[in-house]
matplotlib code that plots the C-alpha trace (Angstrom):
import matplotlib.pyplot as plt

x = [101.0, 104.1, 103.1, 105.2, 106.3, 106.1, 102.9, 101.5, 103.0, 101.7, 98.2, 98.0, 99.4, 96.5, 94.0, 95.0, 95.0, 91.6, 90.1, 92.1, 93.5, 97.2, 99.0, 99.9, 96.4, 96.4, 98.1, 98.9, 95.5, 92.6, 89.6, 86.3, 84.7, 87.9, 88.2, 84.8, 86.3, 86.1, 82.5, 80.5, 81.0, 84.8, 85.2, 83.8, 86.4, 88.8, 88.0, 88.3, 91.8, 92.3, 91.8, 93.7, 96.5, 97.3, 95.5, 92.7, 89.7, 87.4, 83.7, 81.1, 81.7, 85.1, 84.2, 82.8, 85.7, 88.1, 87.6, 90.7, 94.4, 95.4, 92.1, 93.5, 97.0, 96.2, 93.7, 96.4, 99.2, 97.1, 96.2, 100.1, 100.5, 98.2, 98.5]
y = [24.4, 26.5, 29.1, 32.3, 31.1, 35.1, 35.6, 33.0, 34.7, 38.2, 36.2, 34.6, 38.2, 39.7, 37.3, 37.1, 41.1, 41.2, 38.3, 39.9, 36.3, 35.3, 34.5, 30.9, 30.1, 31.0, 27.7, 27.7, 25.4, 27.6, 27.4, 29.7, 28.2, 26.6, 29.6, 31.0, 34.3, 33.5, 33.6, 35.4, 38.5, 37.9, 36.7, 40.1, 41.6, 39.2, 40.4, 44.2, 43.4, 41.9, 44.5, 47.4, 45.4, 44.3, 46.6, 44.8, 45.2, 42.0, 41.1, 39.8, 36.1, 36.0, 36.6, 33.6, 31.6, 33.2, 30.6, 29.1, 30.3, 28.3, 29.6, 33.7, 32.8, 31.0, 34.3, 36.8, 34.7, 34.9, 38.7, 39.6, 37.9, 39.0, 42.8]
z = [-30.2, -30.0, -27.1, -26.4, -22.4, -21.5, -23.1, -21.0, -17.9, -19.7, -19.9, -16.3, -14.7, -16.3, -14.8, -11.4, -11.5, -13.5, -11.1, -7.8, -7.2, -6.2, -9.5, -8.0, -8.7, -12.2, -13.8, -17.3, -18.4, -16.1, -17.5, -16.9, -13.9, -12.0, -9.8, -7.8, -8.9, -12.8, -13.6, -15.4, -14.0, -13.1, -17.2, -18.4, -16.0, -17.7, -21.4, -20.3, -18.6, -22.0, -24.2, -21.9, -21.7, -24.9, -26.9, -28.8, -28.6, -28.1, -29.5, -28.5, -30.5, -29.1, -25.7, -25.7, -27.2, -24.4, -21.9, -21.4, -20.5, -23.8, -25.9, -24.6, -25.5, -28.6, -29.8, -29.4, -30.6, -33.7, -33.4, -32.7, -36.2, -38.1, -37.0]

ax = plt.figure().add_subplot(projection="3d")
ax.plot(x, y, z, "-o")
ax.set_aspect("equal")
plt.show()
């Protein structure tokens, strides 16, 4: 998996803003659950950061697919392309 190295800094900025966390804690493989402040609530936070930031808008299936640094990056790697 060929991953855009800005869009992962693009992605993990986002988090720690969305999740009000130093970005040192968001690493490049985070996953729903590592941090206290990524949980349900925090995630739903996440998914609106998302969507204001890059301009997309999210549904409910894919919310539940964005669990991951890589599954985020991965998602709009694949919405960049095909939009």
């Amino acid at each position: 998996m060929n991953i855009n190295v800005s869009l992962i800094e693009q992605v993990q900025a986002t988090l720690a803003e969305a999740l009000q966390t130093p970005i040192e804690t968001i690493t490049p493989e985070l996953e729903l659950g590592d941090l206290p402040q990524w949980d349900s609530m925090g995630h739903m936070e996440v998914m609106m950061m998302l969507e204001q930031k890059f301009d997309i808008e999210i549904n409910n299936e894919t919310i539940t697919a964005l669990v991951s640094v890589p599954a985020i990056c991965d998602y709009l790697t694949k919405k960049e392309k095909t939009s």
